[in-house]
C-alpha positions in Angstrom: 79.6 -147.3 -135.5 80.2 -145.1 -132.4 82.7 -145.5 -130.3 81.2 -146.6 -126.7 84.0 -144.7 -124.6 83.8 -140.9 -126.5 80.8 -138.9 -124.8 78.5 -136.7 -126.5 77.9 -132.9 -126.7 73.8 -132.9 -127.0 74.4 -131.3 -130.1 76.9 -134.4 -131.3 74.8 -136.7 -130.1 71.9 -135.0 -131.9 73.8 -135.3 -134.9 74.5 -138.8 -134.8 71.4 -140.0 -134.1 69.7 -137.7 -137.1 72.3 -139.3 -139.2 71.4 -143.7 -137.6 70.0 -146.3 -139.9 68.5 -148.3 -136.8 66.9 -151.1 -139.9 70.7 -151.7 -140.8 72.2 -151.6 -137.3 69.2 -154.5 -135.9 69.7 -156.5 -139.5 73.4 -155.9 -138.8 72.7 -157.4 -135.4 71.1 -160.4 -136.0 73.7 -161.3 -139.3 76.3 -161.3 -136.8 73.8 -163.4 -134.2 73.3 -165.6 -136.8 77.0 -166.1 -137.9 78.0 -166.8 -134.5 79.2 -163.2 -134.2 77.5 -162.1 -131.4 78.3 -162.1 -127.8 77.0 -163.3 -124.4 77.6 -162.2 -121.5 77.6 -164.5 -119.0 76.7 -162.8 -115.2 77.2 -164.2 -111.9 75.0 -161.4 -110.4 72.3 -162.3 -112.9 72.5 -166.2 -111.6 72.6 -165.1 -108.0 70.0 -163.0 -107.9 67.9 -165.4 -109.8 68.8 -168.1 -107.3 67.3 -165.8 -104.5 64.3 -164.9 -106.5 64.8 -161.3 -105.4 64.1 -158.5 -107.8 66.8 -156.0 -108.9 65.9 -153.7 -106.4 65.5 -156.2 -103.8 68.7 -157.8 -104.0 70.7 -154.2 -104.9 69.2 -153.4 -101.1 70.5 -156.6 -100.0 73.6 -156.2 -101.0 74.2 -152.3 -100.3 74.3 -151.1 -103.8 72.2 -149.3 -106.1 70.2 -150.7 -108.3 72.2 -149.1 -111.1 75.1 -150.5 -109.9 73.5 -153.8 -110.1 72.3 -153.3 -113.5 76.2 -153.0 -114.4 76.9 -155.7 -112.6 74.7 -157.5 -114.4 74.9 -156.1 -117.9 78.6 -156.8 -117.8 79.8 -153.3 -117.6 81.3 -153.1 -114.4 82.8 -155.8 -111.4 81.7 -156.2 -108.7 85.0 -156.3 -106.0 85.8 -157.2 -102.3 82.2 -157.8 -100.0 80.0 -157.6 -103.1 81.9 -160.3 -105.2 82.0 -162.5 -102.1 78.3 -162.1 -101.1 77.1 -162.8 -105.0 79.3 -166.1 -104.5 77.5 -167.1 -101.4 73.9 -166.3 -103.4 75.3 -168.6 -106.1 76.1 -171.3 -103.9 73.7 -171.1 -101.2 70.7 -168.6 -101.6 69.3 -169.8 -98.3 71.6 -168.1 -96.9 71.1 -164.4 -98.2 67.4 -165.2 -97.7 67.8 -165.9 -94.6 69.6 -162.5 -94.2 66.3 -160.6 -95.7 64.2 -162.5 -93.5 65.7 -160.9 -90.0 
């Protein structure tokens, strides 16, 4: 397996995918799934945003971010921190509330 922090040259990268077995790496995938292996990531963004019923794009302009960001966010690869963290609470807890902030 790669390691998910080195990056690439275009020739490495080339290279290593020339060299991928994608059949073992989805069979490996779903042994581990099925083994209890596997891991889910749980995302408050993803619930908030659900809440609201807003798309990705929607809600990243609701919140200030871009929709990449979001995608992080929600992916588990980054955190969101300070105003963002607090206005993803308040979607959770009351989406009314961010609605009524699209609404204006």
């Amino acid at each position: 397996m790669l390691s998910k922090t080195k990056i690439l040259s275009s020739i490495e990268l080339e290279a290593y995918e020339a060299q991928r077995d994608l059949g073992a790496e989805l069979l490996h995938s779903i042994h581990e799934m099925k083994t209890g292996q596997g891991r889910v990531i749980y995302s408050e963004a993803i619930e908030a945003r659900k809440k609201t019923g807003l798309s990705q794009s929607q809600f990243a302009t609701l919140l200030g971010v871009s929709v990449r960001t979001l995608q992080g966010w929600e992916q588990g690869r980054k955190q969101p921190s300070g105003a963002a963290r607090t206005l993803l609470v308040i979607a959770q807890s009351n989406p009314a509330a961010i609605l009524a902030v699209v609404a204006k």
